[in-house]
VOPAGU-2260 file (C-alpha; in pm, 1 decimal, decimal comma):
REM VOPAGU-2260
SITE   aa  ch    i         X         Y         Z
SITE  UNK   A    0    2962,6     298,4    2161,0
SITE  UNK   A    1    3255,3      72,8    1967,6
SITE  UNK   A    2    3024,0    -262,7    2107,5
SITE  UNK   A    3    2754,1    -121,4    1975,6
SITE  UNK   A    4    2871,2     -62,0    1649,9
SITE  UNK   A    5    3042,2    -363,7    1637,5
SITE  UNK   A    6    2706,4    -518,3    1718,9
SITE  UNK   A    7    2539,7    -286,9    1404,6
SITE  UNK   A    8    2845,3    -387,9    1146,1
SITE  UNK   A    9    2789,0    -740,5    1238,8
SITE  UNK   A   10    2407,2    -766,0    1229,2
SITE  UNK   A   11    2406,5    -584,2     911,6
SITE  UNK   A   12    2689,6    -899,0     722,9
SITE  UNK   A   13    2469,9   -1106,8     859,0
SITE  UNK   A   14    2144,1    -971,9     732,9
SITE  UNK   A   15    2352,8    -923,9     337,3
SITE  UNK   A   16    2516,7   -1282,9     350,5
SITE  UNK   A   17    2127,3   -1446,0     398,6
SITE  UNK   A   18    1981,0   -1182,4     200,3
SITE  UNK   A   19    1959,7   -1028,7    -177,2
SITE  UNK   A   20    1918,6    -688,3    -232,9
SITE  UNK   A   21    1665,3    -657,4    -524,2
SITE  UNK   A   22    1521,1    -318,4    -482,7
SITE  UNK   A   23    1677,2    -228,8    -847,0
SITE  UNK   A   24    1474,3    -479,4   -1001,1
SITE  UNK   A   25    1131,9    -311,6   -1128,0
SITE  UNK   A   26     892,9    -455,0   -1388,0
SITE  UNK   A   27     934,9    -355,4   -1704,2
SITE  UNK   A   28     595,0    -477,4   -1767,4
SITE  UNK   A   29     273,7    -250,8   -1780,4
SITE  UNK   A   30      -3,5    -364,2   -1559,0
SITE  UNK   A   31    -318,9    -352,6   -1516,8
SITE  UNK   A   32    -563,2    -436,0   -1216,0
SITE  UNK   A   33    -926,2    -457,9   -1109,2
SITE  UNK   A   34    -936,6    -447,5    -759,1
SITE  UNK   A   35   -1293,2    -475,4    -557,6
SITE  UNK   A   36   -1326,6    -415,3    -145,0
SITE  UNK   A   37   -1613,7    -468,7      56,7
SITE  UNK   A   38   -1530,2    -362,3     435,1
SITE  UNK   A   39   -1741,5    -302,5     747,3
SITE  UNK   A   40   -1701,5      31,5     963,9
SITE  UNK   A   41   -1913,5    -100,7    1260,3
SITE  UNK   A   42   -2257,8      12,1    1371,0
SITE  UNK   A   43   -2406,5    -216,6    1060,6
SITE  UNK   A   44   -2199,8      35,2     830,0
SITE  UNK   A   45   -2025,1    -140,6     480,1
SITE  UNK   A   46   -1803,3      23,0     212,2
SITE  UNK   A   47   -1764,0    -123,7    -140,8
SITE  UNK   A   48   -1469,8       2,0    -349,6
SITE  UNK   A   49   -1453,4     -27,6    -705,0
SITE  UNK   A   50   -1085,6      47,4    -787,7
SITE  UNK   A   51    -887,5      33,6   -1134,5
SITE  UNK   A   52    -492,9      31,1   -1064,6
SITE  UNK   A   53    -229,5     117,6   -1344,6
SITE  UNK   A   54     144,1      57,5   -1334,8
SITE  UNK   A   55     393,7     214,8   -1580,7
SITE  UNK   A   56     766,3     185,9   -1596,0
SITE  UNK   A   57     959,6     485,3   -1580,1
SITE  UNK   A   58    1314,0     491,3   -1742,4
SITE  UNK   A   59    1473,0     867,8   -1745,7
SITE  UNK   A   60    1827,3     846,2   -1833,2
SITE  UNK   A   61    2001,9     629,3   -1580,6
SITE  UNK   A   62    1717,3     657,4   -1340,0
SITE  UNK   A   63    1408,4     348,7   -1332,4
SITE  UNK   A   64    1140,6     340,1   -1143,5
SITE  UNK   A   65     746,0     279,7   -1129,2
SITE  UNK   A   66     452,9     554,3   -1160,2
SITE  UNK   A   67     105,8     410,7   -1048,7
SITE  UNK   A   68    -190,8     519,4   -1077,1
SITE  UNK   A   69    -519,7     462,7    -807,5
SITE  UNK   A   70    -856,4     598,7    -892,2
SITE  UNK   A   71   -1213,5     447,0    -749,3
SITE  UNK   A   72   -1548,4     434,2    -693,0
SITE  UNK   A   73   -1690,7     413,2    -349,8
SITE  UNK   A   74   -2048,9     291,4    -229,9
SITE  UNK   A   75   -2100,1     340,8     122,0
SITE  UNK   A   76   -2397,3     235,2     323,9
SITE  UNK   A   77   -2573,5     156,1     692,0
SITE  UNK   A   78   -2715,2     367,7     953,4
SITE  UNK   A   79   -2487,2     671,6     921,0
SITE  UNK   A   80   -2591,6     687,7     514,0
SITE  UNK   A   81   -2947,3     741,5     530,6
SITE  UNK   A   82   -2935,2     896,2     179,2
SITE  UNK   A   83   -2734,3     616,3      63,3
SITE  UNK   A   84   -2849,1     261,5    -104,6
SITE  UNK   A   85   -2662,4     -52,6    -173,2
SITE  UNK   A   86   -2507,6     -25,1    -526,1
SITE  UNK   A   87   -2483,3     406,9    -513,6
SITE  UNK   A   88   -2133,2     483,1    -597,0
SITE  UNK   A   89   -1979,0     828,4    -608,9
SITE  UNK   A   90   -1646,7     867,6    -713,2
SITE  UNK   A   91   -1362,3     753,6    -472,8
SITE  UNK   A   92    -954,5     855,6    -442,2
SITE  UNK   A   93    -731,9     919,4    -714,9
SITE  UNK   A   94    -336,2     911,5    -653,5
SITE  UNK   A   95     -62,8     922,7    -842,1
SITE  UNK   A   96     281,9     721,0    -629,1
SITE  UNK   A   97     611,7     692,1    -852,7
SITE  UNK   A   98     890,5     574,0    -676,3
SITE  UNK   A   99    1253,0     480,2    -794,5
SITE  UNK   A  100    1631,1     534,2    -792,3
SITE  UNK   A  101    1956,8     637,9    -976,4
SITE  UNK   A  102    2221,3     410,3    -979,2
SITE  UNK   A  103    2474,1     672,2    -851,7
SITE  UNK   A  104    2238,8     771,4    -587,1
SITE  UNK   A  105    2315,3     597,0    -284,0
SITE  UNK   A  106    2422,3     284,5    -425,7
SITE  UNK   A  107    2569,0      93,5    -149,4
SITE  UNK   A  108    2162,3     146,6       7,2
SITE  UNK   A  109    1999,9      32,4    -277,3
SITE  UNK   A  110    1667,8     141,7    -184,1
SITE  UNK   A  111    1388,3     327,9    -305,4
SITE  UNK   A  112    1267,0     698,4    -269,3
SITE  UNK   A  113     895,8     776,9    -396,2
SITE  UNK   A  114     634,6    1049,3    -351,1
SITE  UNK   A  115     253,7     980,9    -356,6
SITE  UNK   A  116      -9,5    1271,5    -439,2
SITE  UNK   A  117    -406,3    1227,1    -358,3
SITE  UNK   A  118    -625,0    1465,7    -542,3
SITE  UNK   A  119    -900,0    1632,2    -424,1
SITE  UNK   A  120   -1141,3    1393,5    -585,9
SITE  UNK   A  121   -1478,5    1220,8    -517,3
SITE  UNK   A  122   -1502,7    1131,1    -150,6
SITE  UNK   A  123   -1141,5    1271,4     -34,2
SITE  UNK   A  124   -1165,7    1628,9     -80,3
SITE  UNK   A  125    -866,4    1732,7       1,3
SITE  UNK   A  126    -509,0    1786,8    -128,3
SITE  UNK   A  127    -257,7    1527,3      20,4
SITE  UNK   A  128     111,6    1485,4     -54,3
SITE  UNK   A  129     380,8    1242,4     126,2
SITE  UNK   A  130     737,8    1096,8      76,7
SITE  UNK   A  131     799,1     747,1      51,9
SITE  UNK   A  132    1081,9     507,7      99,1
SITE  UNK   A  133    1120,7     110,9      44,8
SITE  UNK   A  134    1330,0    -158,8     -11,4
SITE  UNK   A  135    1308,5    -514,4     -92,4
SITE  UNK   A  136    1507,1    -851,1      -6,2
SITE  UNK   A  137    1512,8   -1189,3    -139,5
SITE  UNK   A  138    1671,6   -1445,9      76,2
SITE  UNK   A  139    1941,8   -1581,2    -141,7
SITE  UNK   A  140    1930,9   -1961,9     -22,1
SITE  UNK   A  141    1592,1   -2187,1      82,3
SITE  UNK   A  142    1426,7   -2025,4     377,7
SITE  UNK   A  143    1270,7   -2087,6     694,7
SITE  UNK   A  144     890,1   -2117,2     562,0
SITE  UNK   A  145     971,9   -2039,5     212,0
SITE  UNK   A  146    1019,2   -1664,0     253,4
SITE  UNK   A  147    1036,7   -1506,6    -108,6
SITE  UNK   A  148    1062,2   -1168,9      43,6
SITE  UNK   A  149    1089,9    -949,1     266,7
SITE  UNK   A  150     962,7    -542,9     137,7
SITE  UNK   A  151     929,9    -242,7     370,1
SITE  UNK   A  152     767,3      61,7     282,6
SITE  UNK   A  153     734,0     364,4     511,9
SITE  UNK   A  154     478,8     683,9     379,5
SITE  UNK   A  155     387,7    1024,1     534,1
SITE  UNK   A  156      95,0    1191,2     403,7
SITE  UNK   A  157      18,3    1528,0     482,1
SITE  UNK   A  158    -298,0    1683,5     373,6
SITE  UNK   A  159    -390,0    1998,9     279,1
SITE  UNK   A  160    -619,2    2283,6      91,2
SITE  UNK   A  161   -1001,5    2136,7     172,8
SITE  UNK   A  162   -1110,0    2279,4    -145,7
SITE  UNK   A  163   -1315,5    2512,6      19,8
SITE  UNK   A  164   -1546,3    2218,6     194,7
SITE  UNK   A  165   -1657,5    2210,8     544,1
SITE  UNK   A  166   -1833,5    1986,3     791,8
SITE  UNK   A  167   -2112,6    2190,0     763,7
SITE  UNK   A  168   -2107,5    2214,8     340,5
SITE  UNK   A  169   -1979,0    1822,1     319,4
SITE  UNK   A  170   -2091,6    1628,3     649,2
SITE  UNK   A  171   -1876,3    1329,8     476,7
SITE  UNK   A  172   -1582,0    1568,4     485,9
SITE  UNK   A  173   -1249,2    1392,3     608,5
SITE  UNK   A  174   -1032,2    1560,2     852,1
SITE  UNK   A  175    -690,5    1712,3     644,1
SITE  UNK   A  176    -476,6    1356,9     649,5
SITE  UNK   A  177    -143,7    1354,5     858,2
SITE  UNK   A  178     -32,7    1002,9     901,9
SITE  UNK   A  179     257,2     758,8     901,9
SITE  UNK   A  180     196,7     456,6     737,4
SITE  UNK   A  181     399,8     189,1     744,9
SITE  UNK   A  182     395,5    -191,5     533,5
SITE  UNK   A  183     621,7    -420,4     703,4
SITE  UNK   A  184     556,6    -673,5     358,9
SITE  UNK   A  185     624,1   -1019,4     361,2
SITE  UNK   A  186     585,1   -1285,2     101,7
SITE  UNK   A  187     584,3   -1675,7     109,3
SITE  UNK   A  188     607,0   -1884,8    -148,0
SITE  UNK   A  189     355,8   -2174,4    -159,3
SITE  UNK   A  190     412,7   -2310,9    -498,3
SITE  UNK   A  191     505,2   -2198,8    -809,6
SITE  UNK   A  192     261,1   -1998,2    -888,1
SITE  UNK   A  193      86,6   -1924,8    -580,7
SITE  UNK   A  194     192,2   -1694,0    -277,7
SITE  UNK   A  195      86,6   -1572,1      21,8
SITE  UNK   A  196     130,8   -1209,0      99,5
SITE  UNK   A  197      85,5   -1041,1     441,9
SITE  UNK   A  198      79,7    -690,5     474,9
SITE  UNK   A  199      96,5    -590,3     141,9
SITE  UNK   A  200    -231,4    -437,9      47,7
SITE  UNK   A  201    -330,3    -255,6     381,4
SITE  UNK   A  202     -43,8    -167,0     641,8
SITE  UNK   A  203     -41,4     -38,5    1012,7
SITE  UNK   A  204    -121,8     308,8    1045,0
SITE  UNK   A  205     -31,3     612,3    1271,4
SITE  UNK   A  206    -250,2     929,4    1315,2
SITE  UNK   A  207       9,2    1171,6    1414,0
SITE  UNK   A  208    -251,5    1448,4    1383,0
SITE  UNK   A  209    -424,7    1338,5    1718,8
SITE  UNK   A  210    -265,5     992,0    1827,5
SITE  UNK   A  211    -368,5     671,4    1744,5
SITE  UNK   A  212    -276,6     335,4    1560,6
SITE  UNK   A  213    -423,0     139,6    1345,8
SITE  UNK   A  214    -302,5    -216,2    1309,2
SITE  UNK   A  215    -459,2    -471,7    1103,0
SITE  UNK   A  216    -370,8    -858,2    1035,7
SITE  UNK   A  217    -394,9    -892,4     672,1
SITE  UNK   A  218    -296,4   -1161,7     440,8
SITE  UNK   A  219    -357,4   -1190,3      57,6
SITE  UNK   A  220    -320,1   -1505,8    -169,1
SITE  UNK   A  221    -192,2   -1430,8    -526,4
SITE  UNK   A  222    -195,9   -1727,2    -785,5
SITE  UNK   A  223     -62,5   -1690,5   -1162,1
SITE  UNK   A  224    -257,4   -1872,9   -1391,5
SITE  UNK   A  225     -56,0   -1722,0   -1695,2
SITE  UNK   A  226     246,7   -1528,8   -1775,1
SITE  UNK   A  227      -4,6   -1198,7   -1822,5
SITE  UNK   A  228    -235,3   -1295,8   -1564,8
SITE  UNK   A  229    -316,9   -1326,9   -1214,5
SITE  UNK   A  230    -553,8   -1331,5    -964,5
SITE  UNK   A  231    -559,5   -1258,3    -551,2
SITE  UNK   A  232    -822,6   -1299,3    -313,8
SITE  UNK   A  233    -730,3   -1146,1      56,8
SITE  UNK   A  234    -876,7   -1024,9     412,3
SITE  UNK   A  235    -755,8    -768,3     687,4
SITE  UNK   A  236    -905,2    -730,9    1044,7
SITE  UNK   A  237    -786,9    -467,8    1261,6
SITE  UNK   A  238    -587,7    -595,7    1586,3
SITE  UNK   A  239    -521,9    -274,0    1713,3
SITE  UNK   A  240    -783,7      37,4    1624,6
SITE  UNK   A  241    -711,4     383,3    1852,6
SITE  UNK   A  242    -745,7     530,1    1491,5
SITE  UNK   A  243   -1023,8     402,5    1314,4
SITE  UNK   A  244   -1024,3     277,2     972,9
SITE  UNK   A  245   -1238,1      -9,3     919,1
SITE  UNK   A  246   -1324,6    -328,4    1143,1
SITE  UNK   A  247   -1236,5    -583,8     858,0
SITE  UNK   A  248   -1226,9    -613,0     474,2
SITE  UNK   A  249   -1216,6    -838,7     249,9
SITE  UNK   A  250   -1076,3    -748,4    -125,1
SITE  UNK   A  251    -971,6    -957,1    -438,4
SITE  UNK   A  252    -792,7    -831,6    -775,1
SITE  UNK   A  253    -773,1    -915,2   -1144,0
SITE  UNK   A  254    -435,7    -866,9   -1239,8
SITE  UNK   A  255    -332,5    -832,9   -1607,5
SITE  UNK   A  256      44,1    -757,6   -1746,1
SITE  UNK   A  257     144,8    -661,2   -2078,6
């Protein structure tokens, strides 16, 4: 037991000496985005996502933090959407994630703690409600590849309350969400102004309701053309799919800050 922790203690200097904790340093900017998916689901069955993301700083006291804000429109079509045409959107998820820390809370961590809420909007109907928890690293000399940084998130959702819909009343009903979700986020600086991101957008997934993983590979490109703008173009496939998502997508975003 004293190797081990000897082992832990010494893993950990090692991991601070190469590495910056920046968790503690959130925007102050607002932002806006215009994000736009188009994925296949197999069986000649596509999903396009019209999505409009907000971020707001939150300062309460001593606390800071970030409070986002998701909501979409979905157009889904193939085989399994007879009723369905190419451009017929219905309204999608809305979620609200805020996610921070208190300087006196846990400071030698330095992480972050964060909540997200879905709504039982549009195409989700259902109530779902999860913890979150994050950090984020900067390597604090030139690294191997350019690493700019290193930012896991883990999430639990747990849904709940159907809003009185049914298989039989909604065929396009979701079962009640109980997953672990988990964005293992790394970022690579290819110039200036341009980065590559993997894992940042869509993470590995775990149905803990009745087994299965979802893995994908994905990998986004973000390029700043101003200080209050940038763009991103990216692409997931799944690697590993016991719990089905999607079979690939590929997304881009309009970023705007202000």
């Amino acid at each position: 037991m004293l190797h081990a922790s000897a082992f832990g203690a010494e893993d950990e200097a090692k991991f601070s000496a190469e590495f910056q904790n920046v968790s503690k340093e959130y925007s102050r900017s607002r932002i806006l985005e215009f994000w736009g998916y188009h994925e296949y689901h197999g069986n000649q069955n596509y999903a396009d996502t019209l999505k409009l993301r907000y971020y707001q700083p939150l300062d309460i006291g001593s606390f800071q933090g970030t409070i986002r804000l998701d909501t979409s429109y979905v157009s889904s079509y193939g085989p399994s959407y007879p009723a369905q045409s190419t451009g017929q959107y219905s309204a999608g998820n809305t979620m609200l994630t805020a996610w921070g820390n208190h300087p006196h809370f846990f400071p030698e961590w330095g992480g972050n703690l964060g909540a997200r809420v879905i709504f039982p909007f549009g195409n989700n109907g259902q109530w779902a409600i999860g913890p979150q928890v994050g950090a984020s690293f900067r390597p604090k000399e030139n690294a191997f590849l350019n690493l700019a940084d290193f930012s896991p998130l883990a999430r639990y959702m747990y849904g709940f309350d159907t809003k009185n819909n049914s298989f039989q009343v909604n065929p396009s009903q979701p079962p009640l969400v109980r997953n672990l979700q988990l964005f293992p986020t790394l970022g690579f600086q290819i110039n200036p102004s341009t980065q590559i991101r993997f894992w940042d957008e869509n993470g590995v997934i775990y149905n803990s309701a009745g087994g299965g993983w979802f893995v994908p590979l994905d990998a986004m490109v973000t390029h700043r053309l101003t200080k209050n703008f940038l763009f991103a173009i990216g692409a997931s496939k799944q690697v590993v799919q016991t719990y089905n998502q999607y079979d690939w997508s590929i997304y881009g975003k309009l970023s705007f800050n202000f």
